[in-house]
ZAGU-610052 format. One line per 3 residues: their letters; for each residue x, y, z of C-alpha. Coordinates in nm, 3 decimals. Layout:
REM ZAGU-610052
a> X:Y:Z  ...
***
This chain:
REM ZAGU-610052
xxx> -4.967:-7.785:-0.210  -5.141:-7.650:-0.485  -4.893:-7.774:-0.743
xxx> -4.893:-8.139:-0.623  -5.312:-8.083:-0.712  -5.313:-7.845:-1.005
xxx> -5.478:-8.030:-1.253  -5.757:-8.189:-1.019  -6.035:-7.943:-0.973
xxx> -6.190:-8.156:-0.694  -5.919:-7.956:-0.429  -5.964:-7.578:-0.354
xxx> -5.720:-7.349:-0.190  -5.954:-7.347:0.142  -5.842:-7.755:0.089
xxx> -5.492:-7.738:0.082  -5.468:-7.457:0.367  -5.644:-7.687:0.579
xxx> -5.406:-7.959:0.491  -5.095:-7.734:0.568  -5.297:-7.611:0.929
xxx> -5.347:-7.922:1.013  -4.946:-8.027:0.923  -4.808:-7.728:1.099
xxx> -5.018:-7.809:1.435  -4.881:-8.112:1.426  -4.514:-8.045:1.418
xxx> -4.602:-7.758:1.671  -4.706:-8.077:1.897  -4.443:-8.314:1.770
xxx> -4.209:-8.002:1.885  -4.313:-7.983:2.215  -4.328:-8.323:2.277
xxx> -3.969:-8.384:2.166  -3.883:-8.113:2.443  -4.072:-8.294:2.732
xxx> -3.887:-8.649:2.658  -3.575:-8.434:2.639  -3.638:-8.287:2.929
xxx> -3.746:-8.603:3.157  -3.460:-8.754:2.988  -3.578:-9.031:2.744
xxx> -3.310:-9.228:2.550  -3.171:-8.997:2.258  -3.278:-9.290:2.061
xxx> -3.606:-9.280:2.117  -3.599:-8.907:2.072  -3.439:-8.923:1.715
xxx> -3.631:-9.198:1.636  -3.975:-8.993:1.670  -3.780:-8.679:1.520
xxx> -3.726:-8.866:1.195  -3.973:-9.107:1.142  -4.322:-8.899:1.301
xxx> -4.323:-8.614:1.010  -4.288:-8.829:0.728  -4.534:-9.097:0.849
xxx> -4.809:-8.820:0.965  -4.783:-8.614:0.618  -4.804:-8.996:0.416
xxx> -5.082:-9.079:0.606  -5.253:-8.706:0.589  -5.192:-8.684:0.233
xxx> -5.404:-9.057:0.212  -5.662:-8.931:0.403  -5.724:-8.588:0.305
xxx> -5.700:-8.595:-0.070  -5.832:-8.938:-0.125  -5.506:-9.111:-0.242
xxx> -5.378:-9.432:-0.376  -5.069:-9.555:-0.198  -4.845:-9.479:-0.474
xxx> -4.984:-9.107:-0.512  -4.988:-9.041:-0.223  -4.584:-9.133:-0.183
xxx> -4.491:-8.980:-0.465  -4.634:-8.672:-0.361  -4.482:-8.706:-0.031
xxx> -4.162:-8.716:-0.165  -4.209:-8.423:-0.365  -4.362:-8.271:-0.054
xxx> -4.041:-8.353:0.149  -3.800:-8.173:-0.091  -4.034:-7.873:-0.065
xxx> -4.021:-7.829:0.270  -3.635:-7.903:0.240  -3.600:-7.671:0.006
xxx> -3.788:-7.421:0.261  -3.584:-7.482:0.586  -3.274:-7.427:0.435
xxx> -3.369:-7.083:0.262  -3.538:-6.987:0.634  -3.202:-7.071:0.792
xxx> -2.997:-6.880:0.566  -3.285:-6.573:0.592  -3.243:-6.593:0.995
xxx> -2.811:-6.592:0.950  -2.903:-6.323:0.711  -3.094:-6.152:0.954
xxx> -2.826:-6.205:1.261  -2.549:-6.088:1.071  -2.653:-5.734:1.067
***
């Protein structure tokens, strides 16, 4: 987060760990609401549908709010975001194969 920021002094590391509490709490909710629908079984649609369009949607909007964004900035950082955490998952997948391997 602190990249995305580094040349505006207004935004502190106690800033951008509150943004990335805030994101992770979310997901953690998004998660276990994904497994309820699944479990009362809700339309797979439905389901995917909230998988792929909730995260995106809730970091735009968080990045808006929180940092005090235009539109534009605030998408282009959300792309740059996205790869990140892209980026991320796939190195945490390959640590946990890694890891089951031996």
């Amino acid at each position: 987060m602190w990249l995305l920021f580094a040349w505006k002094r207004r935004y502190r590391g106690y800033d951008h760990a509150i943004f990335v509490t805030y994101s992770l709490s979310f997901m953690t909710l998004l998660f276990i609401t994904v497994s309820l629908l699944y479990a009362l079984h809700v339309a797979e649609a439905v389901i995917m549908t909230l998988i792929f369009l909730a995260p995106p949607l809730h970091l735009y909007k968080q990045l808006r709010g929180a940092y005090d964004l235009s539109r534009f900035s605030a998408f282009w950082r959300l792309l740059v975001l996205s790869g990140c955490i892209w980026v991320i998952l796939v190195l945490f997948m390959q640590l946990l194969l890694l890891l089951g391997a031996f």
